[in-house]
N, C-alpha and C positions, 0 to 999 in steps of 0.2 A: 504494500500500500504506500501511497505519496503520503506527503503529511496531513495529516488529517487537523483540520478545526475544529470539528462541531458543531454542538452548537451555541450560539450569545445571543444577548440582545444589544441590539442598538441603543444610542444614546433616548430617541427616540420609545424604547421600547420597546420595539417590532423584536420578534425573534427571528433570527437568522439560521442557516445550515453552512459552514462553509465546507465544500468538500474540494477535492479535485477532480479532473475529466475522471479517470478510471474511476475512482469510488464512485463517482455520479453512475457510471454506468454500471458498474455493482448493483448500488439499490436498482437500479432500473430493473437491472435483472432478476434481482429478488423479488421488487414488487411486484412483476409479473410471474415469476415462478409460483410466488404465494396466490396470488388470483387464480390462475390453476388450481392447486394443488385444494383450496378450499373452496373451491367453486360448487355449490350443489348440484346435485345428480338433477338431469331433467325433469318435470313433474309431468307423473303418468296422466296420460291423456284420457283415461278410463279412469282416473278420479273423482270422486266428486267435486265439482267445483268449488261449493262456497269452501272445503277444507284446503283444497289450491290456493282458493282468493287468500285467506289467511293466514297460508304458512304453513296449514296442518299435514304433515308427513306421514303418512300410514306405516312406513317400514324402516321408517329411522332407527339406527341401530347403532351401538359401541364400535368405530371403524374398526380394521383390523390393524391396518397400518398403526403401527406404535407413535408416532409423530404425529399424524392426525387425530389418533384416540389423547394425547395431552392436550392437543387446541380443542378438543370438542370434549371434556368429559364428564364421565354421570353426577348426576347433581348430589344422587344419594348413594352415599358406598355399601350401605347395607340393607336397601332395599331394592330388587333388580326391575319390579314393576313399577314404582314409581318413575324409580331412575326412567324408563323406559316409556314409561306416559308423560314424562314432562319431554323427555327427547324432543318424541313426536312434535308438541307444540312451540317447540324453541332453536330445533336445530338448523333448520331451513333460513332462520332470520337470523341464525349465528352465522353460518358459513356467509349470507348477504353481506351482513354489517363487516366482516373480515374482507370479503373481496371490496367492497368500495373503501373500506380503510386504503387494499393495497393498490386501487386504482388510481384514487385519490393523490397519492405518494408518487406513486408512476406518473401521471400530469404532470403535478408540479415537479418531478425530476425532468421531464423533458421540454420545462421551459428554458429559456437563457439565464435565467436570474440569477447572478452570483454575485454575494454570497445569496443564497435559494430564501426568502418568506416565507417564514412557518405560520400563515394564518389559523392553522388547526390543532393545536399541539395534543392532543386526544386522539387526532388521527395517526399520528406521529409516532405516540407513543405505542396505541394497539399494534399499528404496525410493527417496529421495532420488536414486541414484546411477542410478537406471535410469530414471528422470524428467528428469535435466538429461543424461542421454544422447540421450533423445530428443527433446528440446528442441535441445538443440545440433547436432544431425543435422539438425533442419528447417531451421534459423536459417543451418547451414553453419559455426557457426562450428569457427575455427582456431587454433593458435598465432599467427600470423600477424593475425587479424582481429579480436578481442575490444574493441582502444580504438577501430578501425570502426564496429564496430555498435555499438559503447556512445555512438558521435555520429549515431545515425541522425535524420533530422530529422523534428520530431514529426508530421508526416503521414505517416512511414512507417508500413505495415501489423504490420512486424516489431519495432517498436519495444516493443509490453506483452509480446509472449512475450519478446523479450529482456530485458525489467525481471524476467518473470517467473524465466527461468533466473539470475540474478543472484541474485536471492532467494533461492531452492534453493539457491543455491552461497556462499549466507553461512550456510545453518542448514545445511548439508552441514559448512560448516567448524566452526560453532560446534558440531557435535556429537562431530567429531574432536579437537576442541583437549579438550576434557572429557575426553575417553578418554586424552590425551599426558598430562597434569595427574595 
C-alpha cells in the first residue's frame, strides 16, 4: 500500500478520506466484491407478493458460507425457530441495506474528489465493518491469532489479504476516533 491518510476533518468540519490511486481502487474493488457477495438471492416469482412487497423471505436460512453466516447471523443462539422466523422477516433488508452501504462507497470512490467527502459516515463505517468481517472470517482470524498472522512468512498466500484487513482496520479506527473527538 502507498501511504495511507485516512480519515480527518476539515477545518470546516467536513470529513475527508485521503487515500491514494491504488487504495482508491482497492475499496473500489471491495465495494463491489461486497455488493456481490451480499447481494440477495432473487425473489421467487411464485411468491406471494405482499411477502415480496415487504421483505418476507420464505426460505431464509443460516448461509453456509462461514463469512456470510458472520454478516448475517441468528438473532437467537438458542432458539433455532425463532432464530429462523425473525431471519425470514429481516434478512432480505439486511443483505439490501449492506449492498447500498457498498454501493454507496463504490460512487463516491469513483468520483474525483481528493481528498474523497465523507457525507455519510454510517455508511462508511457498515461498510468498512462488514468488509474486515469478512476478511477476518476467511483469514480465521482470532483474539488469540492476530501477532500470528501478522508474522506470516512472505510466501504465505494469506499474507496481502491480511495486510489488506489491517488496513480496513486502521481507516475503520481513524474514522471512529473523528466521531470520539
Amino acid at each position: 500500500m502507498g501511504a495511507s491518510y485516512g480519515f480527518s476533518r476539515s477545518r470546516k468540519g467536513v470529513i475527508r478520506l485521503k487515500v491514494d490511486d491504488v487504495e482508491r481502487a482497492l475499496l473500489l474493488s471491495l465495494a463491489n466484491q461486497m455488493r456481490e457477495f451480499v447481494a440477495p438471492e432473487p425473489a421467487d416469482p411464485d411468491a406471494d407478493p405482499l411477502a415480496a412487497m415487504v421483505g418476507i423471505d420464505a426460505v431464509a436460512r443460516v448461509p453456509d458460507d462461514p463469512a456470510l453466516a458472520r454478516l448475517l447471523p441468528d438473532a437467537f443462539l438458542d432458539d433455532d425457530a425463532a432464530a429462523g422466523e425473525l431471519r425470514r422477516f429481516t434478512e432480505r433488508s439486511l443483505r439490501e441495506t449492506k449492498v447500498a452501504h457498498a454501493a454507496a462507497v463504490a460512487a463516491a470512490l469513483e468520483s474525483d474528489a481528493s481528498p474523497l467527502p465523507i457525507p455519510d459516515v454510517d455508511v462508511w463505517l457498515g461498510f468498512l465493518n462488514d468488509t474486515r468481517l469478512a476478511l477476518g472470517t476467511r483469514l480465521e482470524i482470532g483474539e488469540d491469532n492476530h501477532d500470528e498472522l501478522a508474522s506470516l512468512p512472505e510466501n504465505d498466500p494469506r499474507l496481502g489479504l491480511f495486510h489488506v484487513y489491517d488496513w480496513l482496520t486502521y481507516l475503520q479506527d481513524s474514522l471512529v476516533q473523528l466521531l470520539l473527538t
